[in-house]
C-alpha positions as YAML, in Angstrom:
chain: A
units: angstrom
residues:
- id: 1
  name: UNK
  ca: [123.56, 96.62, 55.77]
- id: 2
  name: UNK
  ca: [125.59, 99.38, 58.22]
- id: 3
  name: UNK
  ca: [124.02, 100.58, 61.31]
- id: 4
  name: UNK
  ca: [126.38, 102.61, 62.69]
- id: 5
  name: UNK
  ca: [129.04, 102.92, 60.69]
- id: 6
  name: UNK
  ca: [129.77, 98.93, 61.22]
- id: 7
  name: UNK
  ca: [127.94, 95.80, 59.83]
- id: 8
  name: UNK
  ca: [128.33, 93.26, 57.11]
- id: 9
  name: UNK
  ca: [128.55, 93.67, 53.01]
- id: 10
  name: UNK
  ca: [127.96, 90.70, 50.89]
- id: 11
  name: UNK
  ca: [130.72, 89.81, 48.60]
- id: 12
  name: UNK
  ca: [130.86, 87.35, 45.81]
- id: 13
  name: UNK
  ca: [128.15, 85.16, 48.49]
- id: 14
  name: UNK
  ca: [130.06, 85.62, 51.54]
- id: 15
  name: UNK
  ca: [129.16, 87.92, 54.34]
- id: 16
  name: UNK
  ca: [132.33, 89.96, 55.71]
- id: 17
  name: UNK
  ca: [132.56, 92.21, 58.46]
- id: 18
  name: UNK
  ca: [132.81, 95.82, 57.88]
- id: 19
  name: UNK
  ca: [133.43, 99.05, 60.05]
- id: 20
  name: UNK
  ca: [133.45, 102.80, 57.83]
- id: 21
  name: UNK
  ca: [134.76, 105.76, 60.22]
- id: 22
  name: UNK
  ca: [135.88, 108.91, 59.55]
- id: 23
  name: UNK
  ca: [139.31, 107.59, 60.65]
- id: 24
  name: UNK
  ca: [139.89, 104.80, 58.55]
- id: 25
  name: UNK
  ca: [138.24, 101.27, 57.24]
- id: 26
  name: UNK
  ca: [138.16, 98.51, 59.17]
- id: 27
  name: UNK
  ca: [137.02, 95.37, 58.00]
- id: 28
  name: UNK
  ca: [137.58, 91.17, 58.11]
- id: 29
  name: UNK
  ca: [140.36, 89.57, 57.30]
- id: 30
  name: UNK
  ca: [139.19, 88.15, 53.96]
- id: 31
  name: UNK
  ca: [137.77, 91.50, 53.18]
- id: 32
  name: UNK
  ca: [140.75, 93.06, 53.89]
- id: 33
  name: UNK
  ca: [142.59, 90.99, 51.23]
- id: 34
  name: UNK
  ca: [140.50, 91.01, 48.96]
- id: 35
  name: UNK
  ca: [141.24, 95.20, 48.91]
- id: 36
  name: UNK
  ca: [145.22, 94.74, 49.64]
- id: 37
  name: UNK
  ca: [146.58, 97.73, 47.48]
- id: 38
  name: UNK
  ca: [142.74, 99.81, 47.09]
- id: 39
  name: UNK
  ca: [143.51, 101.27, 50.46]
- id: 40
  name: UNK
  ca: [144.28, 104.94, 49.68]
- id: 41
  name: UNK
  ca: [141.96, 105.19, 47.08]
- id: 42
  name: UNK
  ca: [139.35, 104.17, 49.78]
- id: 43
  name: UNK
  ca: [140.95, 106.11, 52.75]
- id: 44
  name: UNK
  ca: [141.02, 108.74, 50.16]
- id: 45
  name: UNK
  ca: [137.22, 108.63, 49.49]
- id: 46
  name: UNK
  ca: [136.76, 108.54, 53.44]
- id: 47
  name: UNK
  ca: [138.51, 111.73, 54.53]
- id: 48
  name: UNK
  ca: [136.62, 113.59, 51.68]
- id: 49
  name: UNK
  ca: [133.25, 112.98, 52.53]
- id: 50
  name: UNK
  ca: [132.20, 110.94, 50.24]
- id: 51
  name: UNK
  ca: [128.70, 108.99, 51.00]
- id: 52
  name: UNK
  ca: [128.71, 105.96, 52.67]
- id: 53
  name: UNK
  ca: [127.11, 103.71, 49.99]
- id: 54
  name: UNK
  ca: [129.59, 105.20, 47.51]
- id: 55
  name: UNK
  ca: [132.36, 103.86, 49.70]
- id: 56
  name: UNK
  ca: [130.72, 100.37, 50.14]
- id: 57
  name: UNK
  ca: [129.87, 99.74, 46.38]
- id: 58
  name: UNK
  ca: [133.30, 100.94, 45.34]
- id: 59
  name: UNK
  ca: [134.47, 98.40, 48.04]
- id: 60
  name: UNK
  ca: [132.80, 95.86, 47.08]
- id: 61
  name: UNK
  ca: [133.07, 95.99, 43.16]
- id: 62
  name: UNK
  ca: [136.98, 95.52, 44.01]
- id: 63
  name: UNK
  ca: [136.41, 92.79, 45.85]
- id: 64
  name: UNK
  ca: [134.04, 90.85, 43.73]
- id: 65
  name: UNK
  ca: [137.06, 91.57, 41.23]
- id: 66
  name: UNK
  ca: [140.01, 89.76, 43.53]
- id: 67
  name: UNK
  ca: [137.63, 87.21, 44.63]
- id: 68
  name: UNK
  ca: [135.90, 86.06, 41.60]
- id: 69
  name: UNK
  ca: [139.32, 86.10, 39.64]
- id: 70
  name: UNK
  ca: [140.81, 83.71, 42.93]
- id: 71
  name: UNK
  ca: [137.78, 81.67, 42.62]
- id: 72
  name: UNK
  ca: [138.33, 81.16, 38.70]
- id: 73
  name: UNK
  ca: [141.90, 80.36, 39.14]
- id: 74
  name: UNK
  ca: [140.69, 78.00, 41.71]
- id: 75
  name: UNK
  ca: [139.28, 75.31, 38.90]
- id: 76
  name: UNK
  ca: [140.87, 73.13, 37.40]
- id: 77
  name: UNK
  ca: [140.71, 73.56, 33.55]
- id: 78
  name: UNK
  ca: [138.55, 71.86, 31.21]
- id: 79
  name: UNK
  ca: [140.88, 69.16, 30.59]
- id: 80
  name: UNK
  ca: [140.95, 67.78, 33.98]
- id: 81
  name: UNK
  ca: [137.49, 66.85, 34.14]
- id: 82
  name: UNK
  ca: [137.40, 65.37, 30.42]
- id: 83
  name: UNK
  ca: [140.41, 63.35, 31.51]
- id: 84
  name: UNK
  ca: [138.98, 62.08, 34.98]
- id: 85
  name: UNK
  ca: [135.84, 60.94, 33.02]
- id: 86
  name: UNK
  ca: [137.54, 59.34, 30.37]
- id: 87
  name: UNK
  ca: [139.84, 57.17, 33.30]
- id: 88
  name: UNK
  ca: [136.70, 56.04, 34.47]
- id: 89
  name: UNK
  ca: [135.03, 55.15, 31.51]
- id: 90
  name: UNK
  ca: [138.16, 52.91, 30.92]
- id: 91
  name: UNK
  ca: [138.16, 51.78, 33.98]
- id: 92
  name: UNK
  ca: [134.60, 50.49, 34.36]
- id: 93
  name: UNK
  ca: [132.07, 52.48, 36.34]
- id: 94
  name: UNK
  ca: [131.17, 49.42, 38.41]
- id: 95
  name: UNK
  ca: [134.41, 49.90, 40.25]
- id: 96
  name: UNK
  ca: [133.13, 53.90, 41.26]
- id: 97
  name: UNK
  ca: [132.24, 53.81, 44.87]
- id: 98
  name: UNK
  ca: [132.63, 57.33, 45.30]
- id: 99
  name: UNK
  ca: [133.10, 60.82, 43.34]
- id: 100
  name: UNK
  ca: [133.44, 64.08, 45.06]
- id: 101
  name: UNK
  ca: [131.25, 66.86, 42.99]
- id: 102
  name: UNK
  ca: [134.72, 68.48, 42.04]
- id: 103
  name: UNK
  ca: [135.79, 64.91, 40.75]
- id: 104
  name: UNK
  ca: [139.28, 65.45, 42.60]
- id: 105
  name: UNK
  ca: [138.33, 62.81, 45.16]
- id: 106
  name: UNK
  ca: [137.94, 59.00, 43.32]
- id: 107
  name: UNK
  ca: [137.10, 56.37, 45.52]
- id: 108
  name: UNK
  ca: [137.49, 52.85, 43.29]
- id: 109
  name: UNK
  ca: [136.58, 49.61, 44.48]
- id: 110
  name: UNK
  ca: [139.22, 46.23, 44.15]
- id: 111
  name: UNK
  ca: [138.84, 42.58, 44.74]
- id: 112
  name: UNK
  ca: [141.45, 40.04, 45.99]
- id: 113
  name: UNK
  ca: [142.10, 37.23, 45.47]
- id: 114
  name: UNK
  ca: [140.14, 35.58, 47.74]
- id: 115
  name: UNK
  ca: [136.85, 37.95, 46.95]
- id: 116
  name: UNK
  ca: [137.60, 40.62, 49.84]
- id: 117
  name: UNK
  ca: [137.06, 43.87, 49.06]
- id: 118
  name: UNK
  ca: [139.32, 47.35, 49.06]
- id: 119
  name: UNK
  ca: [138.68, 50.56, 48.82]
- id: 120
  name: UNK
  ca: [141.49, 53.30, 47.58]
- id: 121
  name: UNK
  ca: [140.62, 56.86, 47.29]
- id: 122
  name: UNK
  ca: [142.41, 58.99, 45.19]
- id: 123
  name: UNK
  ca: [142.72, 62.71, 45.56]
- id: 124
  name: UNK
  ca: [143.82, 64.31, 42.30]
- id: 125
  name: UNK
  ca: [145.64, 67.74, 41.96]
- id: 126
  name: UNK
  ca: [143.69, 70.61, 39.88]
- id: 127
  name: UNK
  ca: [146.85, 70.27, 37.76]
- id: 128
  name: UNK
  ca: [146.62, 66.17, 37.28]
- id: 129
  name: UNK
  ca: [147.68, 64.58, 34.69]
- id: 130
  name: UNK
  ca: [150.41, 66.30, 35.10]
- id: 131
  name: UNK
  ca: [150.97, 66.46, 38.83]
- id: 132
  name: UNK
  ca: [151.12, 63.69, 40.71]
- id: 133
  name: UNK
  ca: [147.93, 62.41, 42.94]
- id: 134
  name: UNK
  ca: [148.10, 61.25, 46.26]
- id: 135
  name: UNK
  ca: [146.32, 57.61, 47.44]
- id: 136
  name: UNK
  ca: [144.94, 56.61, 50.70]
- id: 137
  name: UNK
  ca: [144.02, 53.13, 52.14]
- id: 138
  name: UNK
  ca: [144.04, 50.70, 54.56]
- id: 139
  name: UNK
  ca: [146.82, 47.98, 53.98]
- id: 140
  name: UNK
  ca: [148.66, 46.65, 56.85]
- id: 141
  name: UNK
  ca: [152.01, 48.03, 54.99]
- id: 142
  name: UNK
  ca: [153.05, 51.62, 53.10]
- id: 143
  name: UNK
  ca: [151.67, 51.33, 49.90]
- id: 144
  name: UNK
  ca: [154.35, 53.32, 47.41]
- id: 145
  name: UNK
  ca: [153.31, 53.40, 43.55]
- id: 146
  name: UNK
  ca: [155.86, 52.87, 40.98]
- id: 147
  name: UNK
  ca: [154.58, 55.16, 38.10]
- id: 148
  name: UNK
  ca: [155.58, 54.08, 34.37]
- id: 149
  name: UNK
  ca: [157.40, 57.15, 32.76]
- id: 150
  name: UNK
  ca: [156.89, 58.17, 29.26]
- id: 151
  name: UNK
  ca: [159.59, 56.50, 26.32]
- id: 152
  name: UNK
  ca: [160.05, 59.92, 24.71]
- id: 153
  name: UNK
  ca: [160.40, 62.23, 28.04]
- id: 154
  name: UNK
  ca: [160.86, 59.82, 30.70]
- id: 155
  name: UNK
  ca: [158.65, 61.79, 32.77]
- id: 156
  name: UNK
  ca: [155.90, 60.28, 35.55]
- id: 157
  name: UNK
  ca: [152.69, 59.49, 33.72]
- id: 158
  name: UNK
  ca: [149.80, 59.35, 36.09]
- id: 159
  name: UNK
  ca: [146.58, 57.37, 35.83]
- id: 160
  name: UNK
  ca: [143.91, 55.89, 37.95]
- id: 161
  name: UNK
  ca: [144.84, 52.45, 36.20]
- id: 162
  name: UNK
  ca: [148.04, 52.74, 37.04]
- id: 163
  name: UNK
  ca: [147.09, 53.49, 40.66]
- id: 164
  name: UNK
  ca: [144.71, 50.12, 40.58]
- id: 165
  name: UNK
  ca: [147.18, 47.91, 38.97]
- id: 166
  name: UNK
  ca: [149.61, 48.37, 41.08]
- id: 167
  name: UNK
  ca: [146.92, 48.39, 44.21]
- id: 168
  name: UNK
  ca: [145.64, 44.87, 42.82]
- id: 169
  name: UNK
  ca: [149.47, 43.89, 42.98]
- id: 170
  name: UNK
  ca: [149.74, 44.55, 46.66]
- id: 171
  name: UNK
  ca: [146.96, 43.39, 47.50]
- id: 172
  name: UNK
  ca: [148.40, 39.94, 46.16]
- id: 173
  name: UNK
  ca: [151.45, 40.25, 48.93]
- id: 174
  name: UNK
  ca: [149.00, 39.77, 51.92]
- id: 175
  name: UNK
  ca: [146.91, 36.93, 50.93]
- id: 176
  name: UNK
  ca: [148.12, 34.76, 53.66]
- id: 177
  name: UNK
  ca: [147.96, 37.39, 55.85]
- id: 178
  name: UNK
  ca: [144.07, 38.48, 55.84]
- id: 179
  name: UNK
  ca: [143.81, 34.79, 55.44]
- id: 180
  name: UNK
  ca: [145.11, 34.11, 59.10]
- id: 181
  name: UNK
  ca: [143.36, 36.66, 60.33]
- id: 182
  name: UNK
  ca: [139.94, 35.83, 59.02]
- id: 183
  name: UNK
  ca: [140.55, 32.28, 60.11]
- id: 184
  name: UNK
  ca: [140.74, 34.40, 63.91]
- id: 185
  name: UNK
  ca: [137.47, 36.20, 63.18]
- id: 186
  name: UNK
  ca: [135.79, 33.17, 62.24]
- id: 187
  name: UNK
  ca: [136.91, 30.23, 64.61]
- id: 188
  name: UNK
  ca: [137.72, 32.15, 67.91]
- id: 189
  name: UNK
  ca: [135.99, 34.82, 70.03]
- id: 190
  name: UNK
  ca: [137.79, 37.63, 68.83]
- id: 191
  name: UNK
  ca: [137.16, 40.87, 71.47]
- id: 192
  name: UNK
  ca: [139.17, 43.38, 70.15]
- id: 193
  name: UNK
  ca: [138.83, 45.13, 67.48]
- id: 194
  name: UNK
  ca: [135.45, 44.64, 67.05]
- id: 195
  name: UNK
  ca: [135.11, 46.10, 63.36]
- id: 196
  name: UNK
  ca: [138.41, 45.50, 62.42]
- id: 197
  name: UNK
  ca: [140.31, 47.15, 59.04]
- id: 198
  name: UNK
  ca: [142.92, 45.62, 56.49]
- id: 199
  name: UNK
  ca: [145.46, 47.31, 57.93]
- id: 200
  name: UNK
  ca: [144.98, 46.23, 61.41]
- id: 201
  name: UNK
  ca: [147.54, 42.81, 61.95]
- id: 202
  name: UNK
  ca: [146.00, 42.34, 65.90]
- id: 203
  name: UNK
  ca: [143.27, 40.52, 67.48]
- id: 204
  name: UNK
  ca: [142.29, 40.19, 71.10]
- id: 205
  name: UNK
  ca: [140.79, 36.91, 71.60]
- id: 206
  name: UNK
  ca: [138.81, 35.00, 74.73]
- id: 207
  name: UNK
  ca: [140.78, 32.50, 77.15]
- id: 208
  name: UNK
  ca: [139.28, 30.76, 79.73]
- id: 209
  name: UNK
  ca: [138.31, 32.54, 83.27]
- id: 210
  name: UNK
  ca: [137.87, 36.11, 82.16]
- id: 211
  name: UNK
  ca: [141.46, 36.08, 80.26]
- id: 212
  name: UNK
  ca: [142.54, 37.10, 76.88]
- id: 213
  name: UNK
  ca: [145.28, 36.97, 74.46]
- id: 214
  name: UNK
  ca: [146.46, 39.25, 72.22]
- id: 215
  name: UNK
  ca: [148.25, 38.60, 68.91]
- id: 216
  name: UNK
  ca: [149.89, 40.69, 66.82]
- id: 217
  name: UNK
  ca: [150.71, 38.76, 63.12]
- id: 218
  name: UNK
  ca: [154.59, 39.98, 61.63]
- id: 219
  name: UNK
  ca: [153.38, 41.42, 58.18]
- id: 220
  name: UNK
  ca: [156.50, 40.35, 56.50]
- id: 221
  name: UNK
  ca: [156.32, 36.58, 58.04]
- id: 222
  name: UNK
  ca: [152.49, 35.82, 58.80]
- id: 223
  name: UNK
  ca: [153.18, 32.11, 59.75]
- id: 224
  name: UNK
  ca: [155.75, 32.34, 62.38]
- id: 225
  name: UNK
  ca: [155.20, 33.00, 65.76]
- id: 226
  name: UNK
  ca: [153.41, 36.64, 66.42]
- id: 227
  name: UNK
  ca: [153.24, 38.81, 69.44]
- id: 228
  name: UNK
  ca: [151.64, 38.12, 72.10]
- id: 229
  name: UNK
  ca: [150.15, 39.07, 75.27]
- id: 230
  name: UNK
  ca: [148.61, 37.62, 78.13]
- id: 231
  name: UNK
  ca: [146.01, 39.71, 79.74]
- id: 232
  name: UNK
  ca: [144.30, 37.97, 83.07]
- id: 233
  name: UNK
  ca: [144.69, 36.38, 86.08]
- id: 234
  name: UNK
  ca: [148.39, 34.90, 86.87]
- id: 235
  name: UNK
  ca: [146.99, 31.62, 88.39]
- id: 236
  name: UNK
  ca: [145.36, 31.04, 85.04]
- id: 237
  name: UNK
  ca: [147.81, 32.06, 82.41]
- id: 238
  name: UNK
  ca: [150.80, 30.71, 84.14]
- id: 239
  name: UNK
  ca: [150.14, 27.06, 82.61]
- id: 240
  name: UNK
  ca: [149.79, 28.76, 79.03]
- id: 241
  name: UNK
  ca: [153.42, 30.52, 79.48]
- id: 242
  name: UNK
  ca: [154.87, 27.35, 80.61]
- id: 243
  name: UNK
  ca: [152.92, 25.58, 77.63]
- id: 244
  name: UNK
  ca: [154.69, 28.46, 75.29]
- id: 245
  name: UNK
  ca: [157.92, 28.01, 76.91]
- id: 246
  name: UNK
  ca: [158.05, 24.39, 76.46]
- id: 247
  name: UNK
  ca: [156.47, 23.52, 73.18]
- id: 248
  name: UNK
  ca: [157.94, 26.25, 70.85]
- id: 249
  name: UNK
  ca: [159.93, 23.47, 69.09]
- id: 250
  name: UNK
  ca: [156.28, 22.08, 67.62]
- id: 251
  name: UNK
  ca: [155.53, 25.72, 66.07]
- id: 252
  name: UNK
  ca: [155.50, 25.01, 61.86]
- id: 253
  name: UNK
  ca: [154.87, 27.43, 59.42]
- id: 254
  name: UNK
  ca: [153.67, 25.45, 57.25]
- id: 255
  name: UNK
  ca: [150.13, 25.55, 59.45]
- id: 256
  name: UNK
  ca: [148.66, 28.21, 60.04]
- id: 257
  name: UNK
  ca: [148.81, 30.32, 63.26]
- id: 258
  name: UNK
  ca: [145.81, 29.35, 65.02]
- id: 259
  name: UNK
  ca: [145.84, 25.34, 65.24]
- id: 260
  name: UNK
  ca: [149.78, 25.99, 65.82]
- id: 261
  name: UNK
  ca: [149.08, 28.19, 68.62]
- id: 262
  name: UNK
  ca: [146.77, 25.75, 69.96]
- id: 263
  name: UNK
  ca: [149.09, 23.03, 69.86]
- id: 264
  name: UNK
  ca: [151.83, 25.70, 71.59]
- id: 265
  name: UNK
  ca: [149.21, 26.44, 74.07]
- id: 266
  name: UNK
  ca: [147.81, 22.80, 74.88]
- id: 267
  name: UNK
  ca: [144.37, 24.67, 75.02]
- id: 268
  name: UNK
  ca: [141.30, 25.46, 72.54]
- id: 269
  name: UNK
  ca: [140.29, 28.56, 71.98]
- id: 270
  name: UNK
  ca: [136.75, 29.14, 72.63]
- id: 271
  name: UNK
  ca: [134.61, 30.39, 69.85]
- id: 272
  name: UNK
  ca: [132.11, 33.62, 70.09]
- id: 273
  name: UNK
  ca: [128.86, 32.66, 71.88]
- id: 274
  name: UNK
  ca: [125.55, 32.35, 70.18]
- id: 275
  name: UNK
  ca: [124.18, 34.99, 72.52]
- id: 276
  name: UNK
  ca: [122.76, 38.11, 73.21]
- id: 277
  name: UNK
  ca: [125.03, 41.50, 73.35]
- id: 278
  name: UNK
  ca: [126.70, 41.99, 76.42]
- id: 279
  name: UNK
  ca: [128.77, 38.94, 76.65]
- id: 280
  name: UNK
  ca: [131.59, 39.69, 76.21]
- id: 281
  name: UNK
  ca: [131.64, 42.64, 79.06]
- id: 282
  name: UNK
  ca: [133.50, 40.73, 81.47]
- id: 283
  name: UNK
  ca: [136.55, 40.79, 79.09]
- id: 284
  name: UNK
  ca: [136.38, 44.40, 79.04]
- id: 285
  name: UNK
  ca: [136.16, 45.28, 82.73]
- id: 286
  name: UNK
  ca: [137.67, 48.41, 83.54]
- id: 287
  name: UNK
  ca: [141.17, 48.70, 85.55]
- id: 288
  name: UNK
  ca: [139.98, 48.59, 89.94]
- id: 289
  name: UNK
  ca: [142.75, 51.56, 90.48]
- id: 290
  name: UNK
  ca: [141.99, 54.00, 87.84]
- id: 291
  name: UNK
  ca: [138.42, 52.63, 86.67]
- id: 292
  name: UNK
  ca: [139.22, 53.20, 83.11]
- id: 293
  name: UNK
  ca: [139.14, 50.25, 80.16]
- id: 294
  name: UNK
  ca: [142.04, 51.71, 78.78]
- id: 295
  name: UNK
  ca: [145.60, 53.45, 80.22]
- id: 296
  name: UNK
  ca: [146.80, 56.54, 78.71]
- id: 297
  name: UNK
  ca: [149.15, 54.73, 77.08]
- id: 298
  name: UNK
  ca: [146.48, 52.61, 75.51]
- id: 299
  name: UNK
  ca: [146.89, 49.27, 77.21]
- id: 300
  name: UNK
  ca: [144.21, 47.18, 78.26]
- id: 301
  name: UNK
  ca: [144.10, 45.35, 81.79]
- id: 302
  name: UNK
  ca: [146.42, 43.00, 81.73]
- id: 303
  name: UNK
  ca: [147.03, 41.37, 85.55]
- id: 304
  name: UNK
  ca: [144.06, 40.44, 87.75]
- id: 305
  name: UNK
  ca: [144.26, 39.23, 91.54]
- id: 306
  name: UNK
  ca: [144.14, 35.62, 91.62]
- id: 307
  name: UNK
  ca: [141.64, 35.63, 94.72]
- id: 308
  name: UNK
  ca: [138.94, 38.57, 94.12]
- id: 309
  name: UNK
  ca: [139.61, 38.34, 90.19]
- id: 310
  name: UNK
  ca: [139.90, 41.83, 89.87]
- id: 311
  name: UNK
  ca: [141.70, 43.47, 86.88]
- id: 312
  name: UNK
  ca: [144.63, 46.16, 86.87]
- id: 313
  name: UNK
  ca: [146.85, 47.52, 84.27]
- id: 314
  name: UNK
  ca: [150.20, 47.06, 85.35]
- id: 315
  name: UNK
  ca: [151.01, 50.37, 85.32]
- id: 316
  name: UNK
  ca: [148.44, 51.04, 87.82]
- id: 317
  name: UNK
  ca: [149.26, 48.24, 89.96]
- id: 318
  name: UNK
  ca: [152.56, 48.81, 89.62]
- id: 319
  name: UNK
  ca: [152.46, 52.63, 91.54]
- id: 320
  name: UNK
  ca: [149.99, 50.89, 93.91]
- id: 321
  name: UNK
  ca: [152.52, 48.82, 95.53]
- id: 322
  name: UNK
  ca: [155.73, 50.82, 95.43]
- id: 323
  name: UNK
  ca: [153.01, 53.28, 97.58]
- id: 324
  name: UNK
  ca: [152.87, 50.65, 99.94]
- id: 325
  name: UNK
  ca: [155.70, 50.66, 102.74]
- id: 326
  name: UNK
  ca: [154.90, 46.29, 103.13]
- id: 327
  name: UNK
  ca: [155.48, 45.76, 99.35]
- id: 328
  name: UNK
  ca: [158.22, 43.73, 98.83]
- id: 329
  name: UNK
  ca: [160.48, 43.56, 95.02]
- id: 330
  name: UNK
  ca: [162.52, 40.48, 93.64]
- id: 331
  name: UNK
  ca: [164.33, 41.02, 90.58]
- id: 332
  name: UNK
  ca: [161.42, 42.16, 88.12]
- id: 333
  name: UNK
  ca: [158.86, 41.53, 90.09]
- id: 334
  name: UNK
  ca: [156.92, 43.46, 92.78]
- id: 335
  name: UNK
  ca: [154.94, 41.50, 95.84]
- id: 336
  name: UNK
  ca: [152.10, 43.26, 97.77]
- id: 337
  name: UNK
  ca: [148.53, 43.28, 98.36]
- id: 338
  name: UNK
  ca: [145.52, 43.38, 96.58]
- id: 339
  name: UNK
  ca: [144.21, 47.04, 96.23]
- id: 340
  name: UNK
  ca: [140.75, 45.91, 96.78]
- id: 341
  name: UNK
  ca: [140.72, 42.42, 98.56]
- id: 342
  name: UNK
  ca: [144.34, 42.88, 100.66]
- id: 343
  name: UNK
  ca: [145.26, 39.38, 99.39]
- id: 344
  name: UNK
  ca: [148.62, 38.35, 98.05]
- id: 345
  name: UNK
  ca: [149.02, 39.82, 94.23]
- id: 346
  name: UNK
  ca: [152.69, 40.05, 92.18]
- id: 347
  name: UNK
  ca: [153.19, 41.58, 89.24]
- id: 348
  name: UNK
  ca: [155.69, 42.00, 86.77]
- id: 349
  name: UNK
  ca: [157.63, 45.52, 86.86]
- id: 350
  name: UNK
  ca: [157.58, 45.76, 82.83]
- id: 351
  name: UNK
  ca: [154.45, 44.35, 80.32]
- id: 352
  name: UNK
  ca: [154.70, 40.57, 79.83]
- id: 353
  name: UNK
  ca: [155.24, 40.21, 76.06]
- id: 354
  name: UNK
  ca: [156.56, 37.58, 74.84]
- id: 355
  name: UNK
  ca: [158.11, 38.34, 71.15]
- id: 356
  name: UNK
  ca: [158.34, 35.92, 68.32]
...
């Protein structure tokens, strides 16, 4: 409907903007496409007089035209959807978690080894076979398919089974990998990330007195020593980075990363409390300077004053005491007082990771 020369005509289902004046027509930018090379006809019908509703259903009869023909062009042709059914029937529609109502989305279901499921979604070109679909999924490496090429051509051919046969494949080369990690989620008190992925190789786990560590597992090497990070109070980690320092000759691959880190460590690591939510909120207090859990660059607390037990990032701490004229720096390391308490607190210029 037009009140005033201006309002909105419906086209092909869609409601477009539309302006008739004497001068010209004005109109949104879909619209406007939609009519790319009608223009003087309808500029034409404009500076002649001709009625409004004339104008408007010649308008949008060339529309519907241009749209309807995009929208037909749009879908894929028969072929595509006999094929994608077809794939699946082959494949087993137990595997089907999901199917978009276009069927150009697949998401297919695959076991390990060891029982643990993955999902891989598959987004498939209006053109597949013959173009190539793209995958997504979590897996703690790039996963890069290998397609089998045809004897006669030696062209790609693409297939969901492909896809899975080669996903069940890699899934294979990280075995030992989930298998260290669920060996974390199960036998320590794992703080970070709470609902974790495949792909993620980290955990955060509980330490004694309000500390943490944090591990990062090499994807290529599981077994040997990961990353790690202390994040706490220097009074209570310093015994574990002498432990580390001094026992590194017992580390063995051959056992797996938690009992050797234990070992390392001369500690146990304490398991996840059989108690109400909440717990674990004093492993997640946030920074006394800028009063946020996380930095912008995404780091957790990771120093605390050995007196008042209050916890820093040491970026923050860091531009705390070079603000103070009485702080004093050796080597690395800056000396000053407590932001909140005034007692004695240090703290290393740089992050204390240790690298394995």
């Amino acid at each position: 409907m037009l009140v005033g020369g201006s309002g909105y005509l419906r086209v092909a289902e869609e409601e477009m903007a539309v302006q008739l004046l004497p001068s010209g027509l004005y109109a949104s930018p879909r619209l406007c496409e939609a009519v790319r090379g009608h223009e003087p006809r309808l500029q034409h019908q404009l500076q002649h007089g001709a009625p409004a509703a004339a104008v408007l259903a010649d308008l949008r009869d060339i529309a519907e035209r241009r749209i309807g023909t995009s929208a037909r062009e749009a879908l894929p042709p028969a072929e595509f959807y006999e094929r994608v059914i077809a794939e699946l029937d082959g494949l087993g529609w137990s595997v089907l978690l999901s199917l978009s109502p276009a069927l150009d989305e697949v998401e297919l279901l695959q076991r390990d080894d060891a029982g643990r499921e993955h999902a891989i979604t598959m987004i498939l070109p209006s053109e597949y076979p013959r173009l190539e679909p793209r995958t997504r999924t979590a897996l703690p490496a790039p996963f890069e398919i290998s397609w089998p090429r045809a004897a006669t051509t030696g062209r790609p051919e693409y297939s969901l089974a492909a896809v899975m046969s080669q996903f069940k494949r890699e899934l294979q080369k990280h075995q030992l990998l989930w298998d260290i990690l669920d060996d974390f989620d199960a036998n320590t008190w794992v703080l970070e990330p709470l609902h974790p992925t495949r792909d993620c190789v980290m955990r955060r786990i509980a330490l004694s007195g309000n500390c943490s560590l944090q591990i990062s597992l090499h994807v290529g090497a599981p077994t040997s020593l990961p990353e790690l990070l202390f994040l706490g109070a220097d009074r209570i980690l310093r015994p574990l980075r002498e432990a580390l320092n001094s026992n590194l000759g017992v580390w063995s691959v051959q056992r797996g990363v938690r009992e050797n880190l234990q070992d390392v460590l001369q500690t146990q690591f304490p398991s996840r409390p059989q108690t109400a939510l909440g717990e674990g909120d004093a492993y997640t207090t946030e920074c006394a300077i800028c009063y946020n859990y996380r930095s912008l660059d995404d780091t957790v607390p990771e120093c605390a004053c050995d007196a008042c037990g209050k916890p820093y990032h040491g970026t923050c701490l860091n531009e705390w005491l070079r603000s103070l004229p009485t702080t004093q720096q050796s080597f690395n390391r800056l000396f000053g007082e407590c932001p909140y308490c005034s007692r004695p607190i240090a703290v290393e210029m740089f992050a204390d990771r240790i690298l394995g």
